[in-house]
N, C-alpha and C positions, 0 to 999 in steps of 0.2 A: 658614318653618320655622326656631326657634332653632337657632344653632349647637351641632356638638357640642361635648361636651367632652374634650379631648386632655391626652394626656398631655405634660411638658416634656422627657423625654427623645423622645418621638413627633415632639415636633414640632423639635426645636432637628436630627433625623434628616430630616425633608423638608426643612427651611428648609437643611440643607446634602446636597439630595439630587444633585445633578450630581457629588460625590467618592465616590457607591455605586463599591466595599463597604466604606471605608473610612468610613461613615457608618453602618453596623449596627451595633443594638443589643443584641443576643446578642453577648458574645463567647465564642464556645467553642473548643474544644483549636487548630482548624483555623482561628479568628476573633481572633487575637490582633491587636496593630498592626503586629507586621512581616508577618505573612501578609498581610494585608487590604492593606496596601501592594504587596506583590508583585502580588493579586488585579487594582488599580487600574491598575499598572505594565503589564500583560500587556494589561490591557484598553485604555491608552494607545497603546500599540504596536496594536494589532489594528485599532483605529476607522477608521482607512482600507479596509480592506477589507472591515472584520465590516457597517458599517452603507453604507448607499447614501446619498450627498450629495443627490442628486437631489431636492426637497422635493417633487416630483409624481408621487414613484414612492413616498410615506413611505402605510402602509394595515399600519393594524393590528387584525384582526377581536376581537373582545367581544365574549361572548354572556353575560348576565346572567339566572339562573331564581331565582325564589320571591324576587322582590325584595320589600323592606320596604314599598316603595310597594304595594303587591298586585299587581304586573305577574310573571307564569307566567314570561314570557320576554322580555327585551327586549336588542337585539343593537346594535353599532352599528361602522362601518368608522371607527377616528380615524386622521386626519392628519397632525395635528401638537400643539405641546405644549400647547394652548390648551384646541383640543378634549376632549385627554385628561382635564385638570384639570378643565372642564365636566362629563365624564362620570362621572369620580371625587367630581365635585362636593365641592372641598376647594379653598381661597382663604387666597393668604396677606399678609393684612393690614400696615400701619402703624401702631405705636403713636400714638395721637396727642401724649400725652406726651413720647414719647423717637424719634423720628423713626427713628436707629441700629436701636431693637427693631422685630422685627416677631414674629408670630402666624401658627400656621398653623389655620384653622377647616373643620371638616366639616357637612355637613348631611346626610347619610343613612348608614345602618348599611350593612353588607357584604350582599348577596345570600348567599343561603343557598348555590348555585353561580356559581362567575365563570370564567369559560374565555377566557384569552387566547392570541393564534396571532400567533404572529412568525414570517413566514415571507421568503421570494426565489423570485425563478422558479423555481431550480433549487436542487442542493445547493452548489453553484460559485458561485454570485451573492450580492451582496451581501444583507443584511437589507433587509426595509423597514420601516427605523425609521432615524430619527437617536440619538446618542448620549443626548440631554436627554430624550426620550418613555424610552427605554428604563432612563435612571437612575430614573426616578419611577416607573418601574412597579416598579420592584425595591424600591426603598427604601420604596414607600407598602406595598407588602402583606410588607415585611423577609423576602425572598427571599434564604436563604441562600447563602451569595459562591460554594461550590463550582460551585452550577449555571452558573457564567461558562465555565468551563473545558469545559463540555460544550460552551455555546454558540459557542465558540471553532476549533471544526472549521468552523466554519459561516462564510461571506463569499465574496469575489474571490478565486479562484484558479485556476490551471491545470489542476491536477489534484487528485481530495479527496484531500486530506491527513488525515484525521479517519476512515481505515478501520479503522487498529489502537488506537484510542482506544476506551475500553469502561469502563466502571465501574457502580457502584451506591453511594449515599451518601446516608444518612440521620441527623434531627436529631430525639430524641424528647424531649420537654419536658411530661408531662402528673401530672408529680408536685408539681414545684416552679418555676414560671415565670418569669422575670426579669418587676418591675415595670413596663418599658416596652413589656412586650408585653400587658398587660393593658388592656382598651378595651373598658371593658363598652358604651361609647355608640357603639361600632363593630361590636359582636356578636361582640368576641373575648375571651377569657376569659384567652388565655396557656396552657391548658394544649391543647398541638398536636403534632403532630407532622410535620414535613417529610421527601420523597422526593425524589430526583434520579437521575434514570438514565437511559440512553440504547438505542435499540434499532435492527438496523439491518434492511431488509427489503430484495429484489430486484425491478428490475420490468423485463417488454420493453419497448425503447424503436422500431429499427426491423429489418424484415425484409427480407433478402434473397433473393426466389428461384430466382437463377440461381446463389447460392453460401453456403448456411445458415451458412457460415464465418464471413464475413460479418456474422451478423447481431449487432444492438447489446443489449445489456443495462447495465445501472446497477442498482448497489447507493446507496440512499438511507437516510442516517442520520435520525431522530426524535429529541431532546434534549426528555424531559418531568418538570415539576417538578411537585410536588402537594402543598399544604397542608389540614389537617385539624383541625379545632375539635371535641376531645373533647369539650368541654360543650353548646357554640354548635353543632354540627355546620356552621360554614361549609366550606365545600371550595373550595380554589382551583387550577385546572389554568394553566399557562402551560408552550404546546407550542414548541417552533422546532424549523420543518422547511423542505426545500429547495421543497416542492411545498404543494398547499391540498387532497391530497388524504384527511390527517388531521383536515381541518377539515371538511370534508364526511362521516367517518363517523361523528364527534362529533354533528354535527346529525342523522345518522339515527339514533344512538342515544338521544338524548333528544326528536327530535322525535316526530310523528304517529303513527308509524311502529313506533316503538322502544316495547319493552318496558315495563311500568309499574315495575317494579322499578329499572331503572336512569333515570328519569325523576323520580323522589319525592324532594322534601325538606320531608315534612311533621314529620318528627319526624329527632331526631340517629342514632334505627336505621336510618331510611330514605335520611338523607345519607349515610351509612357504606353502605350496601348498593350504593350506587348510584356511591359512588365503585370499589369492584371490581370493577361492572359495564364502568369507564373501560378501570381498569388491564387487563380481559379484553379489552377492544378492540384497544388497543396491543401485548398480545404477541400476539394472532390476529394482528394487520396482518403483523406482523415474520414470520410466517412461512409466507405465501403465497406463492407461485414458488420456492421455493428448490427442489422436485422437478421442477419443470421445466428451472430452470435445468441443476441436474445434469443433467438426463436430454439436455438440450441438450450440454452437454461431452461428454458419453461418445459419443455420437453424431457426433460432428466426429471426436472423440479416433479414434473405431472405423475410420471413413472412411480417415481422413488415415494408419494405422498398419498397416491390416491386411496391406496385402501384405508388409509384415518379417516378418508371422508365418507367413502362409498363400502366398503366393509361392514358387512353386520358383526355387532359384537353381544355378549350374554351368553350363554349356559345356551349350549344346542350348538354355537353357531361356531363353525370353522374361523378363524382370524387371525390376522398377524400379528407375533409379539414382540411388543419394542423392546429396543434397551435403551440403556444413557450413549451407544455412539453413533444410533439414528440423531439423537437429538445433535450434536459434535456435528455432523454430516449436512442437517440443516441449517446449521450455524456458519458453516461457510458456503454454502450455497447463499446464503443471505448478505454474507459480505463479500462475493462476488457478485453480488445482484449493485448493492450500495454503490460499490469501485465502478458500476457503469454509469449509473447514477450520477456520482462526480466526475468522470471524466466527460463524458457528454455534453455536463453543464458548463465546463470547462473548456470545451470546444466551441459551445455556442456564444462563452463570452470574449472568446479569442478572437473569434471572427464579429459578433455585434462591435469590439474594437476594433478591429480593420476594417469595417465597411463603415465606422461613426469616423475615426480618420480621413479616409479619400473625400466623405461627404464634407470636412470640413476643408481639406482643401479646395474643393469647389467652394466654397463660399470665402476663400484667402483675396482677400485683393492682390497680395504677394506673388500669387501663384499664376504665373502667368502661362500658363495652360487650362485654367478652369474655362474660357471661352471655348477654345478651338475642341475641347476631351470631355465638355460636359454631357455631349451623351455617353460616351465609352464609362465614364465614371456611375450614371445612372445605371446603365445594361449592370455592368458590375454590381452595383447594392444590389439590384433585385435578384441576382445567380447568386450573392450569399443569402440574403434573404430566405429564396427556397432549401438553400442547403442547411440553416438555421430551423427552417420548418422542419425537416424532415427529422434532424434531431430531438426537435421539442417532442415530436410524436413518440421516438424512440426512447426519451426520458420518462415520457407517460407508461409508456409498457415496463419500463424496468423498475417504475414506481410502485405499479399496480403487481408486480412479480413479487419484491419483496413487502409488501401489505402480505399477499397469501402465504407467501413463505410461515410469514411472520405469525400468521392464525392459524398457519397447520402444524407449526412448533407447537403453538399452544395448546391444538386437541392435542398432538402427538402426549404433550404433558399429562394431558388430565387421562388417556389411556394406560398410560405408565404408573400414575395412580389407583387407575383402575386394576389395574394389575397386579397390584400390591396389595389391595384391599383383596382380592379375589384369593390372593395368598396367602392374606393372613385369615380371610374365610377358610380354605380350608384347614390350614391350620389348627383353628378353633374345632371344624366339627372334627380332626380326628383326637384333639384331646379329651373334647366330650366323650367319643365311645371309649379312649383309654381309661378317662373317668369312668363310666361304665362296668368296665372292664375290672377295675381295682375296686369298685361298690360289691362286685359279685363275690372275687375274691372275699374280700372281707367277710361277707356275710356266711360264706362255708366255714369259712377260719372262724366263724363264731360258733359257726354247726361243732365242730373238730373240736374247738376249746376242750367244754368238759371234759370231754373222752379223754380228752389227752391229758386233763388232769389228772381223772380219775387214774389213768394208765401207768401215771406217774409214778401218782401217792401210792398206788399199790405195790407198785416194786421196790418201794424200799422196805428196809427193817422193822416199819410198825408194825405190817399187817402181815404174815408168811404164811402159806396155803402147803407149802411145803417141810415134808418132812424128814429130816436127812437118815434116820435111824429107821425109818418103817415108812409104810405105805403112809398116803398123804390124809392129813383128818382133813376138820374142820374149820382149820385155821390158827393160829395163836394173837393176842394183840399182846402190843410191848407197849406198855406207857408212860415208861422213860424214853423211847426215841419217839414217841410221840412229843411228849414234851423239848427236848431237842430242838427238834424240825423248828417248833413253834417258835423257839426262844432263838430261833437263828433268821429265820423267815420271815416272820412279822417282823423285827427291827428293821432288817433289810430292804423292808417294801416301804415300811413308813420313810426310812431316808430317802428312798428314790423317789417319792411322792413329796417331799420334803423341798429336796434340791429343785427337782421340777418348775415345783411352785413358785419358790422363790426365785427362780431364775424368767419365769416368766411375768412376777409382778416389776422386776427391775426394766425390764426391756420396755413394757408399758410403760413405766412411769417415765422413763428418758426419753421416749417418745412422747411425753403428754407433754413435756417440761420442754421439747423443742419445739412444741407446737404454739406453747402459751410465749414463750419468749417472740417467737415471729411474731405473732399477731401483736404483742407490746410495742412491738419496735414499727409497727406498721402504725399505729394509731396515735404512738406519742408525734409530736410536732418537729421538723428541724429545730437543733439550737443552732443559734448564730451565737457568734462573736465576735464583740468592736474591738478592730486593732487600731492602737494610735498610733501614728507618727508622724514628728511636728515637722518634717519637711512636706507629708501629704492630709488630703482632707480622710476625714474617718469614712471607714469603709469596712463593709461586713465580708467576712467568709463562712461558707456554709460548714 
């Protein structure tokens, strides 16, 4: 087969396709050369995580219909960047002349559908692609740069980082085309128009049945781009997802199986027909499980919260006691209630943008399929339509989830208070009977005094009952150790009464004197003061 013929801006854009986006030849509002540098930049930084080094884990699905060969369908897994070029069947030659120059040559036009799927095991793993397979697919079929930024949630990470990420962006070109996208020996015309949008769906992952708490869900992003040849009707889908479970409903929607309407690319109304039959696939996907999931939340939420509400509490009554990691545990049951909240919302505006697009090319004078596909474009608004319904509904339940959450945080609080208070109740009454308890004391110990005085005094040397030389008389008094005692005892008491005192007029008075000083400082007025200076106006500080 002669080679085709390409264009020189076509080709001087492969022959530098490893600097995609920085090598596209649209440049529009968003495609200048400092953005496309940023585009490049971001993608530099990312390659270690976005793509997998691994060359034996690199498998990127192609499925090719109504190719020009006469093959219905023809699919193939590529490897690496060899392959790809084999299957793109494009080769980029040496001048013989100028060694420096080279050529890039094609041998076959575009299949009428080309569906390509860049995916990773999961949404957290790397791509499988290298960065060199992944520039040449972009750059060969000039995939608009924004769609990097979608693909860019996607790779090695932790944790997905790519939840609050959400847009819709499109390129419509079917009036006035830029010359380097014009490839009649490719089957493309230049007048097209490009899609980018991202979708996000829910799925179970594992179950628990000794605690449904427990169990695992994952929210999975879709990043899909779509090219469209108003003349040519070629259609080109390029999906990246974390799973191959998009790629499998792709194949039952155009294989055996699937519909005749979204399987035809006999004519450019039947390419066009059949590409909304895509676009319905991808927002069906996006919004299976998401009532179950809710209905899973509410159910945990209901378990885990009811006795705040329905529990008797008070002195008698049996009830639950919180702590501060009940309240932790509602705090993320609430921001996973929110994160449905916004992705949902986020869904409904990805698709109110895709279905406000197709409606506005029906009204394109440009568009020269809005006569013959204006019903297939109405059928379509109205199946996003209800799938937008259905969401709103489920935005409503997750609305009304986190409201409750959010009031049963609240009693949970004011029980935890109650809690406390009930703690420091009793606290109090067992101080009271320890009070009690040391009131009585004392009052023995006041019984005991005397005696013990008495018990005292008597045993020492003033007073002796005893007689060491004969039987005991009546006593002797000493009134030298009587005066002793006195002359030792009274001082000793008066100093301890002494120091006391004094120790406790000082404590008051420092206390009185912090108290008078607060209340001064409370009652006198801010001073200001005017600072001057002749370069500014006067101006006070407090």
């Amino acid at each position: 087969m002669s080679p085709l013929n390409l264009p020189a801006d076509f080709q001087k854009s492969l022959l530098d396709f490893e600097s995609w986006p920085s090598n596209s030849i649209h440049r529009s509002t968003n495609a200048y050369p400092t953005a496309l540098d940023a585009f490049r930049s971001r993608l530099d930084s990312a390659e270690l995580e976005l793509c997998d080094e691994d060359e034996n884990q690199w498998e990127v699905p192609i499925r090719d219909m109504c190719t020009a060969a006469g093959d219905k369908l023809k699919k193939y897994n590529v490897h690496d960047e060899e392959k790809l070029r084999s299957w793109l069947e494009i080769e980029t030659l040496e001048d013989p002349n100028d060694p420096k120059h080279h050529t890039v040559t094609a041998k076959q036009k575009d299949p009428k559908c080309r569906f390509i799927y860049i995916h990773g095991d999961h949404t957290r793993a790397p791509l499988k692609i290298n960065r060199e397979m992944l520039a040449l697919i972009m750059s060969y079929h000039q995939v608009m740069p924004t769609y990097l930024d979608f693909m860019l949630v996607f790779g090695a990470q932790s944790e997905f980082r790519g939840l609050r990420f959400s847009g819709f962006r499109e390129q419509t070109m079917i009036s006035s085309p830029p010359r380097g996208l014009q490839i009649p020996d490719l089957g493309r015309s230049g007048r097209q128009f490009q899609l980018c949008y991202n979708l996000i769906s829910v799925a179970f992952k594992t179950e628990n049945p000794a605690n449904p708490a427990l169990n695992e869900w994952s929210m999975r992003q879709a990043a899909i781009h779509h090219q469209f040849d108003v003349e040519e009707g070629t259609t080109l889908w390029i999906v990246t997802k974390g799973h191959k479970d998009v790629l499998e409903r792709f194949k039952e929607l155009t294989g055996k199986g699937g519909r005749p309407d979204d399987k035809s690319f006999a004519t450019v109304e039947e390419c066009f027909r059949s590409s909304l039959g895509a676009h319905l696939m991808y927002c069906h996907w996006s919004t299976e499980n998401w009532r179950w999931y809710i209905q899973w939340l509410e159910t945990v939420i209901e378990k885990q919260t009811k006795m705040a509400v329905y529990g008797p509490r008070g002195r008698g009554y049996g009830h639950q006691e919180y702590q501060p990691r009940h309240i932790q545990e509602l705090q993320r049951w609430t921001d996973d209630a929110n994160e449905v909240v916004m992705v949902l919302e986020s869904n409904c505006d990805v698709m109110t943008s895709l279905r406000s697009y197709y409606e506005g090319l029906r009204d394109n004078a440009d568009f020269p399929l809005k006569s013959p596909c204006n019903n297939d474009i109405r059928y379509f608004a109205a199946q996003v339509d209800d799938m937008i319904y259905d969401f709103r509904m489920q935005i409503s339940r997750a609305k009304l989830l986190v409201k409750i959450v959010s009031d049963r945080k609240e009693l949970i609080l004011q029980h935890l208070q109650s809690q406390a208070s009930e703690r420091i109740e009793t606290v109090s009454y067992h101080m009271a009977r320890e009070a009690i308890v040391m009131r009585i004391i004392t009052i023995v110990t006041l019984i005991y005094l005397p005696a013990t005085f008495v018990s005292t005094f008597f045993s020492t040397d003033i007073i002796k009952y005893q007689n060491q030389d004969g039987p005991p008389g009546e006593g002797t008094f000493s009134s030298v150790a009587m005066m002793r005692w006195l002359q030792v005892t009274l001082p000793l008491t008066a100093l301890t009464l002494t120091v006391a005192w004094t120790a406790l007029r000082f404590a008051g008075r420092d206390s009185t004197s912090r108290e008078v000083s607060t209340n001064l400082m409370q009652k006198l007025p801010a001073k200001t003061k005017t600072v001057k200076n002749p370069l500014l106006p006067l101006y006070k500080t407090q």
